[in-house]
BALUMZA-845324 format. One line per field, with one value per residue (C-alpha): residue in one letter; x, y, z. Coordinates in nm, 2 decimals. Each point is the difference from the previous one (the first is absolute). Layout:
// residues N
r <- (a,...)
c1 <- (X,...)
c2 <- (Y,...)
c3 <- (Z,...)
// end
This chain:
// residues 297
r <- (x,x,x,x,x,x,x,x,x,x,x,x,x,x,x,x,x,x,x,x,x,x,x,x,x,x,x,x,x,x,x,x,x,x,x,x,x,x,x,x,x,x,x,x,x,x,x,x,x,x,x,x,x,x,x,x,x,x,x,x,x,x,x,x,x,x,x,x,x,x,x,x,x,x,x,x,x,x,x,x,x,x,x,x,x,x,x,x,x,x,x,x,x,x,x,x,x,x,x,x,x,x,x,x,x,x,x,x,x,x,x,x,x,x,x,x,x,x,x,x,x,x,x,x,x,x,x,x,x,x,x,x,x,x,x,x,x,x,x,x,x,x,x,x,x,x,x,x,x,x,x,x,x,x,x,x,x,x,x,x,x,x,x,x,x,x,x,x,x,x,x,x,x,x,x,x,x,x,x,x,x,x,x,x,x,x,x,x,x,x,x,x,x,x,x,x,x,x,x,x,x,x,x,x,x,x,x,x,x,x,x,x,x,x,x,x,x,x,x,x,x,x,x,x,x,x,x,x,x,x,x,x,x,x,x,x,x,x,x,x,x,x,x,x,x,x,x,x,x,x,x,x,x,x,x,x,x,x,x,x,x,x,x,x,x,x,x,x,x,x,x,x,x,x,x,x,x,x,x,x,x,x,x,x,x,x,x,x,x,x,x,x,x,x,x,x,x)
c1 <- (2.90,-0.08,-0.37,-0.03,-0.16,-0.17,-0.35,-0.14,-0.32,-0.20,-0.14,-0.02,-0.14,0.06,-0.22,0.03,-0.22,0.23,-0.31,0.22,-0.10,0.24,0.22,-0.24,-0.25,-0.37,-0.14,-0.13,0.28,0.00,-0.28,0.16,0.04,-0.34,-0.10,0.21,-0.06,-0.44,0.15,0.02,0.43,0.01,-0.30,0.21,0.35,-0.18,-0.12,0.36,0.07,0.20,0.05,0.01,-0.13,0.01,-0.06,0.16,-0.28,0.12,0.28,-0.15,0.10,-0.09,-0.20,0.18,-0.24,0.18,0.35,0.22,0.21,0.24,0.23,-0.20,0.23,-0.11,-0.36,-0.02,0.32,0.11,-0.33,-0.03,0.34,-0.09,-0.29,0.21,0.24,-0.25,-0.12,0.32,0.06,-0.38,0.21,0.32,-0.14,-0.24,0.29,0.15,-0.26,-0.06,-0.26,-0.08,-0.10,-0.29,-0.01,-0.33,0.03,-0.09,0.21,0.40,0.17,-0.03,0.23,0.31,-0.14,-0.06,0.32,0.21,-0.15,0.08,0.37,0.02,-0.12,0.17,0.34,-0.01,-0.25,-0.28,-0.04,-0.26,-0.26,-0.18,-0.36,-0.09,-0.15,0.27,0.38,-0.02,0.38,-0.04,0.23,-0.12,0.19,-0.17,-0.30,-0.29,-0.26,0.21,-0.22,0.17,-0.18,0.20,0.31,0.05,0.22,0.23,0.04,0.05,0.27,0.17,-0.01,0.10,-0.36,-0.01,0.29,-0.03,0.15,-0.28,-0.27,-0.28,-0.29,-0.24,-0.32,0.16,-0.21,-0.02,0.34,0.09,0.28,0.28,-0.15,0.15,0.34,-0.01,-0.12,0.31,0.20,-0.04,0.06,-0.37,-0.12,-0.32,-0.27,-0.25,-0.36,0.18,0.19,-0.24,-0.19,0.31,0.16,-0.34,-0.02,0.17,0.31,-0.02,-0.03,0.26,0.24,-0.15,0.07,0.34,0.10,-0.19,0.13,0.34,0.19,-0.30,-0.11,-0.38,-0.21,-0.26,-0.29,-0.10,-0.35,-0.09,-0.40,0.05,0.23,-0.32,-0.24,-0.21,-0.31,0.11,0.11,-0.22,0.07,0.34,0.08,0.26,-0.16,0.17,-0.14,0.17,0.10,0.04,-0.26,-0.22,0.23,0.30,-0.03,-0.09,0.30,0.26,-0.12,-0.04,0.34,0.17,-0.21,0.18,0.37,-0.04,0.18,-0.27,0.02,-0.23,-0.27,-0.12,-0.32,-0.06,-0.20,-0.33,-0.26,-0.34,-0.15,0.08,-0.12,-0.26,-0.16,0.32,0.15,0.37,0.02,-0.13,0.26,0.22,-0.08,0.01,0.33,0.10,-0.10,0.18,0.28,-0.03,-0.07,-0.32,-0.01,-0.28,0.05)
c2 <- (0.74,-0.24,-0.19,-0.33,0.07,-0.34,0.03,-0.35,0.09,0.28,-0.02,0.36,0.28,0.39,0.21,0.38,0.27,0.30,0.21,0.19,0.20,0.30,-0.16,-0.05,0.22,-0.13,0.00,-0.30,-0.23,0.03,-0.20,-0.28,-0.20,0.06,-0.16,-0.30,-0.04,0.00,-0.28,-0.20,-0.03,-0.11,-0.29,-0.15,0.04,-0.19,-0.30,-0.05,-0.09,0.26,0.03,0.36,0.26,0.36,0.30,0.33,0.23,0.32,0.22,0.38,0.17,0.36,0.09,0.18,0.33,0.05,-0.05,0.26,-0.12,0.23,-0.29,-0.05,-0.27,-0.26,0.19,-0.09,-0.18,0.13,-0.12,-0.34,-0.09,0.08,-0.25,-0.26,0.06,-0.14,-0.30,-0.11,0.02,-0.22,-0.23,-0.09,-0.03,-0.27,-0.16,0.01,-0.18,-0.30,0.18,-0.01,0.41,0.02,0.38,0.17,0.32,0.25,0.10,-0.11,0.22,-0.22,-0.25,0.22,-0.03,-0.40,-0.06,0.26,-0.27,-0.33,0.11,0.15,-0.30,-0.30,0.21,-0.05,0.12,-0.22,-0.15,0.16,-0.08,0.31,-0.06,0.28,0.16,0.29,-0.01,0.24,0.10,0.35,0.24,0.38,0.08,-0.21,-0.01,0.18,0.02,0.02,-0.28,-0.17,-0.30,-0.06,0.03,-0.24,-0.29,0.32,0.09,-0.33,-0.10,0.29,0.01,-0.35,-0.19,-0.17,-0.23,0.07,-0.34,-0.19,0.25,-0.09,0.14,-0.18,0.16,0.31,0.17,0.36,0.20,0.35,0.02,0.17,-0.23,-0.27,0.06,0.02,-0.36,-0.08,0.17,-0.14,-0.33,-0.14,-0.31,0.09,-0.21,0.19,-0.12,-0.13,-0.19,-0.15,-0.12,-0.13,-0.21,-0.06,0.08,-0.30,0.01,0.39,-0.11,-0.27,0.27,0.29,-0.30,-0.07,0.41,0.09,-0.30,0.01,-0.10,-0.15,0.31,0.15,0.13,0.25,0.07,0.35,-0.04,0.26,-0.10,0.21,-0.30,-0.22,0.11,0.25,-0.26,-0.21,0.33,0.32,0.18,0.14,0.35,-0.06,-0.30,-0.14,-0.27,-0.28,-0.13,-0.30,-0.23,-0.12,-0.32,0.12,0.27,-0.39,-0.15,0.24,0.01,-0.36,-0.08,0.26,-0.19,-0.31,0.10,0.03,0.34,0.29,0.14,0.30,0.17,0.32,0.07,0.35,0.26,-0.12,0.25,-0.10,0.33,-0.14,-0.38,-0.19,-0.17,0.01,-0.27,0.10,0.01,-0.36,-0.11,0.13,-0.20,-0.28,0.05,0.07,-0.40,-0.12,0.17,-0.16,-0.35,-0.04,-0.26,-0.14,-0.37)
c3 <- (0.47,-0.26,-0.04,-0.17,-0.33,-0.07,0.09,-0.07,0.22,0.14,0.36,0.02,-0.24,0.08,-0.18,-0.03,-0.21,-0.13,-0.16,-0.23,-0.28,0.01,-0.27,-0.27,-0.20,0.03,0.33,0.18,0.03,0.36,0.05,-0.11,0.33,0.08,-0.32,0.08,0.35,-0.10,-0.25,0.32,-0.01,0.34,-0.02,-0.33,0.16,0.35,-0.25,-0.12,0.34,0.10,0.37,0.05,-0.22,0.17,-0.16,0.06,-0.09,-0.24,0.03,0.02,-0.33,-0.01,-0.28,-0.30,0.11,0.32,-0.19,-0.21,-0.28,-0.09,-0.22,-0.27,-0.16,0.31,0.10,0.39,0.03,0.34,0.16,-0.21,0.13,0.38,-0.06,-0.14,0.29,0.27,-0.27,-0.01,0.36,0.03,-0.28,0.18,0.33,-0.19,-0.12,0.28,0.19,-0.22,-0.19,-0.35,-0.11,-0.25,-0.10,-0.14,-0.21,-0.09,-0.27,-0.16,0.22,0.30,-0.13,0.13,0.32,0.01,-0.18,0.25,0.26,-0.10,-0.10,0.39,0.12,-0.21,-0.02,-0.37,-0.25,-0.13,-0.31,-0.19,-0.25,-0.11,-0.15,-0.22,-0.31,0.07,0.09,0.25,-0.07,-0.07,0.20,0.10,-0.27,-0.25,0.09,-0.18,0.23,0.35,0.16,0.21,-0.04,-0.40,0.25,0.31,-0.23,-0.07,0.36,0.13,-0.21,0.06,0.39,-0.03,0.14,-0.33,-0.21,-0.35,-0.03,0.15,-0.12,-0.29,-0.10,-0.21,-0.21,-0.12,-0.26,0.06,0.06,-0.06,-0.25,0.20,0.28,-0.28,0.00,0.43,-0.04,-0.26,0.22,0.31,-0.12,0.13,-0.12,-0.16,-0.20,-0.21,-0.07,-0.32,0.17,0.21,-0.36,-0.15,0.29,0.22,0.36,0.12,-0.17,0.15,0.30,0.00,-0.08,0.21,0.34,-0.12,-0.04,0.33,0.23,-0.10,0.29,0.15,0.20,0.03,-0.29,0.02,-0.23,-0.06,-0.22,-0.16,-0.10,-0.31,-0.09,-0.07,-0.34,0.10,-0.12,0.33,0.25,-0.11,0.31,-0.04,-0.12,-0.27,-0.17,-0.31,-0.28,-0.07,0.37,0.15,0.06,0.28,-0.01,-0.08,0.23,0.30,-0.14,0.07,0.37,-0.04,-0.09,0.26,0.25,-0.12,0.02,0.35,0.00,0.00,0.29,-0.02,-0.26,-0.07,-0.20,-0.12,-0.22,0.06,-0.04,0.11,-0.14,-0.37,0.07,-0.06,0.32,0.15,-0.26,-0.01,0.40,0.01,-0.28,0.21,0.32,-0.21,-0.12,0.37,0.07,-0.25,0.04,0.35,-0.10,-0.14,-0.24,-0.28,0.12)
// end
C-alpha cells in the first residue's frame, strides 16, 4: 500500500526517543531525548496547534558494556540494527496511522532505522535531506574508526531505504578522504559549507526541495546538530567550525515546512554532557516547530 505523501498539515505528532550511543565514540549521546524533551518539545509543538502530540517514551538500548563486538569494521552493528528494527516498526505504524514521526537520538546510526520505516510504510523510499557536518557514507570497509554512526547514509542506500536520486545533504565540512570518493561514487547530491557561502542557503534549499520531492512524494530531515557552528550547538561530540548558522540552520526547516512535503524529522547527536545550559537541545526544539509550521509573522 501506497500513502499520500502531501502533508499540507499536521494534526498529529508521534514522538519516539532511540537513546543510542553504540555507534559513535564519546559517551553521552544517549541523553539526547532527555535533553530535548526538558526543552519543553511537547508544550511548543501543543502551541502550534497540533491536535495530538503523543510521545512514545525510549526504546531500551542495551549499554555497549553488556555488548561484544567482535566486527570491528561496524563496532556493535548486530545490536544497533536490532534497535533500528523496532524504531522502524514505531515509524511505519505512525505513518500508517496519520501520524507525523519526530525521532530523538542518540547518535547517526538511527537513521537506518527511521528510514527502514517510512520506506515500509509509504511503499517507496523518502526523499531525504541530510543535515550534517559529516557525510556519514563510509562503508565497514572504509571506514577508519568502525563507528557506526559515520555509516547509516551507506547502509541505507544500499538496502534500498534511501534514493540517491532524491537524496542531498547540505553543510558538509568534515569527510574522511576515502569517505570522498563513496560520496562521488554514489552519485549523492552533496553541498559543502562552501557551497552554502557561495550560493546562500536559499538558493540550497530551492534546489535541495526540487532533488528531494521529485515526483512529489514525502521528504524527511535527518539533522544532524553538528550541521549548525558549534558557537550556536556546543553539545555535540563531533563539532566542526565553520557551520551553518542559527538562521540558516531556521530557514532550511523553514522552507521544507513550506513545500508542503516533509513528512517526518529526525534530530540527532545531541550531547547534553558537552552543552552549555542545555542550548543545542533547545535549538533543536526550535527547529522541530519550524519545521512544523512555525513562522516569524
Amino acid at each position: 500500500m501506497k500513502i499520500a505523501a502531501s502533508i499540507e498539515r499536521t494534526d498529529r505528532v508521534d514522538i519516539v526517543g532511540v537513546p543510542m550511543d553504540l555507534g559513535a565514540s564519546r559517551r553521552g549521546v544517549d541523553m539526547g531525548p532527555f535533553a530535548v524533551r526538558y526543552a519543553r518539545l511537547q508544550e511548543r509543538l501543543r502551541s502550534l496547534g497540533i491536535a495530538q502530540v503523543i510521545d512514545h517514551g525510549n526504546l531500551s538500548v542495551p549499554i555497549r558494556e553488556s555488548v561484544e563486538t567482535p566486527d570491528d569494521g561496524a563496532k556493535y552493528l548486530s545490536t544497533i540494527q536490532e534497535v533500528c528494527d523496532r524504531l522502524a516498526s514505531i515509524v511505519e505504524k505512525s505513518v500508517r496511522d496519520g501520524g507525523f514521526p519526530v525521532v530523538l537520538g542518540g547518535d547517526h546510526s538511527i537513521a537506518m532505522g527511521t528510514l527502514a520505516g517510512l520506506t515500509r510504510a509509504r511503499g517507496v523510499a523518502p526523499g531525504v535531506v541530510w543535515i550534517d557536518a559529516h557525510s556519514d557514507i563510509n562503508s565497514p570497509a572504509t571506514s577508519p574508526s568502525g563507528n557506526v554512526h559515520g555509516m547509516p547514509l551507506w547502509f541505507a542506500l544500499e538496502n534500498g531505504f534511501a534514493d540517491v536520486a532524491r537524496t542531498v545533504q547540505i553543510g558538509l565540512r568534515d569527510v574522511d578522504e576515502i569517505e570522498k570518493k563513496n560520496l562521488r561514487d554514489s552519485g549523492v547530491k552533496a553541498f559543502s559549507m562552501t557551497d552554502v557561502d557561495k550560493l546562500g542557503m536559499p538558493l540550497v534549499m530551492e534546489e535541495a526541495l526540487r532533488i528531494a520531492g521529485a515526483g512529489g512524494e514525502a521528504i524527511h530531515v535527518s539533522f544532524d546538530m553538528d550541521g549548525i557552528d558549534p558557537s550556536e550547538a556546543p553539545g555535540t561530540g563531533t563539532p566542526v567550525k565553520g557551520g551553518l548558522s542559527y538562521r540558516e540552520a531556521h530557514l532550511a526547516m523553514e522552507m521544507l515546512a513550506e513545500s508542503g512535503q516533509l513528512g517526518s524529522i529526525e534530530m540527532v547527536e545531541i550531547n547534553p554532557i558537552l552543552d552549555h545550559r542545555n542550548q543545542t537541545a533547545a535549538l533543536a526544539v526550535g527547529l522541530v516547530c519550524s519545521g512544523l509550521g512555525k513562522s516569524i509573522l
